[in-house]
N, C-alpha and C positions, 0 to 999 in steps of 0.2 A: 504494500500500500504506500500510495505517496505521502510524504510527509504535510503534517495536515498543516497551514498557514497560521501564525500566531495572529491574524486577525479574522479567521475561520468564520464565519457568519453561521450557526448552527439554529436562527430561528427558522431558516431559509430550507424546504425541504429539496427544491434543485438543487442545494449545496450538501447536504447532506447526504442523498441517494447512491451518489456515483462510487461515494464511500461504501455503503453497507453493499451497493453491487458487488464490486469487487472481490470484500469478505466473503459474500457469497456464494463466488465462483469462483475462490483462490484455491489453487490447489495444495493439496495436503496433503503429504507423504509420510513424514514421519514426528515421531512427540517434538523436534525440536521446531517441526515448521506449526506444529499446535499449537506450542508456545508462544511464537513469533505471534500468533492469529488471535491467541488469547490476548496478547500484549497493545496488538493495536488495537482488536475490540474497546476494550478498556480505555484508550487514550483518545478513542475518537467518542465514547461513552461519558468521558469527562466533559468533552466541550459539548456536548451534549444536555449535563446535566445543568451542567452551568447557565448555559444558555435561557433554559428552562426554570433554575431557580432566580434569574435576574429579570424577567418577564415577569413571574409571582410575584416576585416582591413587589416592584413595579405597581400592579393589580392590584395588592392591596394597599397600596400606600396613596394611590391614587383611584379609589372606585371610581369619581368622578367624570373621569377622564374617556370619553370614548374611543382615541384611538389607542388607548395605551390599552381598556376592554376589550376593544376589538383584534390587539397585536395575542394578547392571551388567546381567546376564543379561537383565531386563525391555528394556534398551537395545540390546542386541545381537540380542536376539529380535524385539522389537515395533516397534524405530522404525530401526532403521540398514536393515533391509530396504525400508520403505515412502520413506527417504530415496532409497537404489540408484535406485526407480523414477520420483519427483519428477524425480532430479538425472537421468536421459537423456532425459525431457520436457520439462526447460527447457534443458538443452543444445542439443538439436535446434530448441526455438524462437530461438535464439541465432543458430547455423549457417545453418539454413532461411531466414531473414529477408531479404529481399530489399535489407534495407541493412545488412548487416553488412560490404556491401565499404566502404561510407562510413567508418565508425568509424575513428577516428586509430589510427596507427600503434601508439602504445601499451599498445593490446589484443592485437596480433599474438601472442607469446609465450601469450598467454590463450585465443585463438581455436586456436593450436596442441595445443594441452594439450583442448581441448572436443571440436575432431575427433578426437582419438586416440582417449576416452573415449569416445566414440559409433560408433568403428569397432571397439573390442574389448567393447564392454557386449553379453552374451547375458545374457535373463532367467531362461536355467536353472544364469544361477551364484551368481547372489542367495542360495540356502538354501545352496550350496557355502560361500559365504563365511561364511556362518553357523557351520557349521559348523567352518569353521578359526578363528574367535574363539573359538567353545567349547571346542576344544582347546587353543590358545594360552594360554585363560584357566583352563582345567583342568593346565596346566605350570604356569603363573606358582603355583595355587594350592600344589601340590606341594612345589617350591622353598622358597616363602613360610616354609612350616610346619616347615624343618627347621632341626633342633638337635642339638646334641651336647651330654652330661656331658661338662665338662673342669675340673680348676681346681675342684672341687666342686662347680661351678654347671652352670645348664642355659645355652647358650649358641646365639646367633643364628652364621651364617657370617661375616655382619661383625663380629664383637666375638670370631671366632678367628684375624683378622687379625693382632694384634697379637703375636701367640702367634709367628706364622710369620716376625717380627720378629727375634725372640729367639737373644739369643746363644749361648745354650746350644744343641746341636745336639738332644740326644734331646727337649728340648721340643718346638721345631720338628716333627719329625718325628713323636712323638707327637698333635700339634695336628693335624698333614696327615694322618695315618691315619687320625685319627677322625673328620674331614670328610669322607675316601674311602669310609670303609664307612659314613656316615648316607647319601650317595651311594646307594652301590650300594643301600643297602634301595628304594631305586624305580626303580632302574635297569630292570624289566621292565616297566613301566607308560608311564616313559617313551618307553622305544624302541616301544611298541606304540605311542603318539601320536606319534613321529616314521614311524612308517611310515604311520599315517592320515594325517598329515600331507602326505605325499609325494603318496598318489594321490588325494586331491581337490584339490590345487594342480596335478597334471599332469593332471587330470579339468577345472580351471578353465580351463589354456592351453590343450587340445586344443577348448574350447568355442568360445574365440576365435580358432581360427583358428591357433597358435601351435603349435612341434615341443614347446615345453617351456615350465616354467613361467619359467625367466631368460629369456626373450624377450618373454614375457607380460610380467613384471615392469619392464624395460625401458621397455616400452610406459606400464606403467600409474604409473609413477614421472616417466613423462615427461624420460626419460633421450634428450634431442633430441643434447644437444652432446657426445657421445662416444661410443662404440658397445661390445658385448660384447669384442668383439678388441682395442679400447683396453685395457679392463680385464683381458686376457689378458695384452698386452703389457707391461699396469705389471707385473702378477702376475712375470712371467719377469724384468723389472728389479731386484724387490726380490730376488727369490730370485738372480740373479746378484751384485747390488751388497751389500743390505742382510745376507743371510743370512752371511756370511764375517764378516761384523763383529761379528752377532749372535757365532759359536761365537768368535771370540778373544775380545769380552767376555765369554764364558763360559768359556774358558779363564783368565782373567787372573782373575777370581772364584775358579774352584778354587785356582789356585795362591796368590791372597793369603789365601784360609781356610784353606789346609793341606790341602786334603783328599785324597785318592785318587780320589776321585771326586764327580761334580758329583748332586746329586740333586733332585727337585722341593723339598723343605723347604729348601735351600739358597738358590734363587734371587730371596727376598727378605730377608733378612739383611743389614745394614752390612755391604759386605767391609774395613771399618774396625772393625769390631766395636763400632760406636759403640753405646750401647741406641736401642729405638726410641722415638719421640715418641707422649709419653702422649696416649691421647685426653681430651677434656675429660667431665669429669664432671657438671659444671652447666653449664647454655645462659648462665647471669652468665658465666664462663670466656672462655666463644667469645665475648661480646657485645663483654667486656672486650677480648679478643684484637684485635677487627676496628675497635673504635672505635680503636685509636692511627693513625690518617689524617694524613698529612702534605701539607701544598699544596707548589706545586712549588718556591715559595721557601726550602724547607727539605730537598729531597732530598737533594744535598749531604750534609748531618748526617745521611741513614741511610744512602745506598748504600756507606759504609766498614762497616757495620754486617751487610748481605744476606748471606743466602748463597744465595739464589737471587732475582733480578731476575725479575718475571715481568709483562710487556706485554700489556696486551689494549688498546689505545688506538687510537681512531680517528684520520683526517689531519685537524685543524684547524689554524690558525696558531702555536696556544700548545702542540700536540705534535709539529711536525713541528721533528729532528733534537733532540729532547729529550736523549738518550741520547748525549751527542757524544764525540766522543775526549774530552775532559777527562773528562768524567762518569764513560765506562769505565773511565777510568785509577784515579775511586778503589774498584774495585770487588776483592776481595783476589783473591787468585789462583782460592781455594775456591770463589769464588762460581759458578754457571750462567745463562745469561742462557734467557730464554724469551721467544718472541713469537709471538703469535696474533693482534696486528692488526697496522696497517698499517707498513711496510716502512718507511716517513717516518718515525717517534718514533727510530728508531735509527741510527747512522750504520755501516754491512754493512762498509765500508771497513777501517774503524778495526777494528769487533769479527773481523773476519778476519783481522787483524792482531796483535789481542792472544790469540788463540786459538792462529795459527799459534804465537807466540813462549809458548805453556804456558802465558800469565798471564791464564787463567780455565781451570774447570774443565771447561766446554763448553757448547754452544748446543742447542737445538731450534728452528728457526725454519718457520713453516707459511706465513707471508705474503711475497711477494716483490712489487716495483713489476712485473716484466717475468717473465711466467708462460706458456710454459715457461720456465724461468730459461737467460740467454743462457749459449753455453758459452763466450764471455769471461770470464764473473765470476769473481772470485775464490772464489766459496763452492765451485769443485769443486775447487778446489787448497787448501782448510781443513781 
């Protein structure tokens, strides 16, 4: 295949065909020329996807906007179909190939995910799925376009965030009413597109073979390593474990706001009454906000300063046990620690330790080294 142009136009299906042609008809001899086929696949699949997720954006960022609607719809119409049917002729040249048992190890999880794809692909779901992008992207447009008078001005949902902030109750609740009933003005249009939505998704699984569309979906997410009834049985852990924490923090919320009773306008308010944090007004604001960066010789001098630690750090030598007992120690009581990478930048010991004894305000932690987390650990007795 010819090398694809660093300014490749991939909304373009004339620009893209002569590509998957080629794949098409490329001959294939042996696992190395596979590999070669798999490699471009994938690199012409890149500007592909790209192309595809800067068109989305686009759509939603601007519902408004007809031609930028209509650059999507052209995409969804004219090229994501004729892709459907490329992509189960070069899967199966993949599968079919009489050296695809050669190919390293590597590819196994790849070659997993190409079988499933070519055991659930019917070609009478290709307009189906057509169909549910055009209602998905007739919700998104929906949503997009609503506003509410509040505060004298016409307002987005996100900029009546702030509102729901507010310490004053009848603002609050003011703010929430009037987001409920711009709401309801498409509330019948909506549920008519979730009820389209239901039976050409259960019209999609029954094509594949499938009782419903969560088994289809399953399938076509390439959900290998856990199964429907895993996801049952988290469902029934959180509602035994998580849900009782949930209503005492919602208990503990009424009683520190005084209230009689707990209502949706309430549930994002400081229950310190503290006000809420302005959003910024100029992108200088935010730019100013994110440049103060400190290297790590200097963290020390903020983490007395945090009031929320927040980790997203991968394991290398210079992050692993970053966050040690000293560190934690000088972090004030108020502060929350947060962690979304790896389980090494912090030391679990310590912060289990200064949790139990009240000297921080609490954790959320998503990464652990040893998953499912052992029932040794300290973190079920924190």
């Amino acid at each position: 295949m010819s090398v694809i142009p660093s300014d490749f136009d991939a909304t373009e299906w004339q620009n893209i065909e002569p590509f998957m042609r080629e794949l098409k008809e490329r001959k294939l001899s042996c696992s190395s020329c596979l590999e070669k086929f798999i490699h471009d696949r994938s690199s012409l699949g890149e500007f592909i996807s790209e192309a595809r997720a800067r068109i989305y954006i686009k759509m939603t960022c601007y519902v408004d906007d007809k031609e930028v609607q209509k650059s999507w719809m052209d995409f969804v119409e004219n090229i994501e179909p004729k892709l459907s049917e490329y992509s189960d002729i070069l899967n199966r040249r993949i599968i079919e190939h009489p050296s695809v048992g050669d190919l390293p190890e590597k590819y196994s999880v790849m070659l997993h995910g190409l079988k499933t794809d070519i055991d659930i692909f019917r070609e009478e779901n290709i307009p189906l799925r057509t169909q549910d992008t055009k209602l998905v992207t007739e919700y998104n447009e929906i949503c997009g376009v609503q506003t509410v008078q509040f505060d004298g001005e016409e307002k987005t949902f996100s900029m009546m965030a702030i509102y729901l902030e507010n310490t004053d109750r009848t603002i609050r609740e003011a703010a929430y009413r009037a987001i409920d009933e711009r709401r309801m003005q498409d509330a019948e249009r909506i549920s008519e597109i979730y009820d389209e939505l239901i039976q050409i998704r259960h019209q999609t699984a029954l094509n594949s073979g499938f009782e419903g569309f969560q088994q289809y979906m399953f399938a076509a997410m390439h959900r290998f390593d856990y199964t429907i009834q895993d996801c049952l049985k988290f469902h029934d852990s959180i509602e035994a474990i998580c849900q009782p924490l949930r209503h005492q923090n919602d208990e503990k919320r009424r009683t520190t706001l005084g209230l009689d009773s707990l209502r949706p306008w309430d549930l994002s308010v400081d229950i310190l009454s503290r006000p809420p944090l302005a959003p910024f007004n100029e992108v200088n604001e935010m730019v100013e906000g994110c440049s103060k960066v400190v290297t790590t010789e200097k963290i020390d001098i903020v983490l007395p300063e945090a009031d929320i630690l927040y980790l997203a750090l991968p394991e290398t030598p210079d992050t692993k046990n970053l966050i040690n007992r000293k560190r934690l120690n000088l972090l004030k009581p108020s502060c929350g620690v947060v962690n979304i990478g790896r389980q090494s930048a912090i030391d679990y010991e310590a912060l289990c330790e200064k949790l139990n004894n009240k000297e921080l305000a609490g954790a959320i932690l998503d990464v652990f080294t040893h998953e499912p987390i052992e029932t040794s650990s300290k973190i079920w007795n924190t």
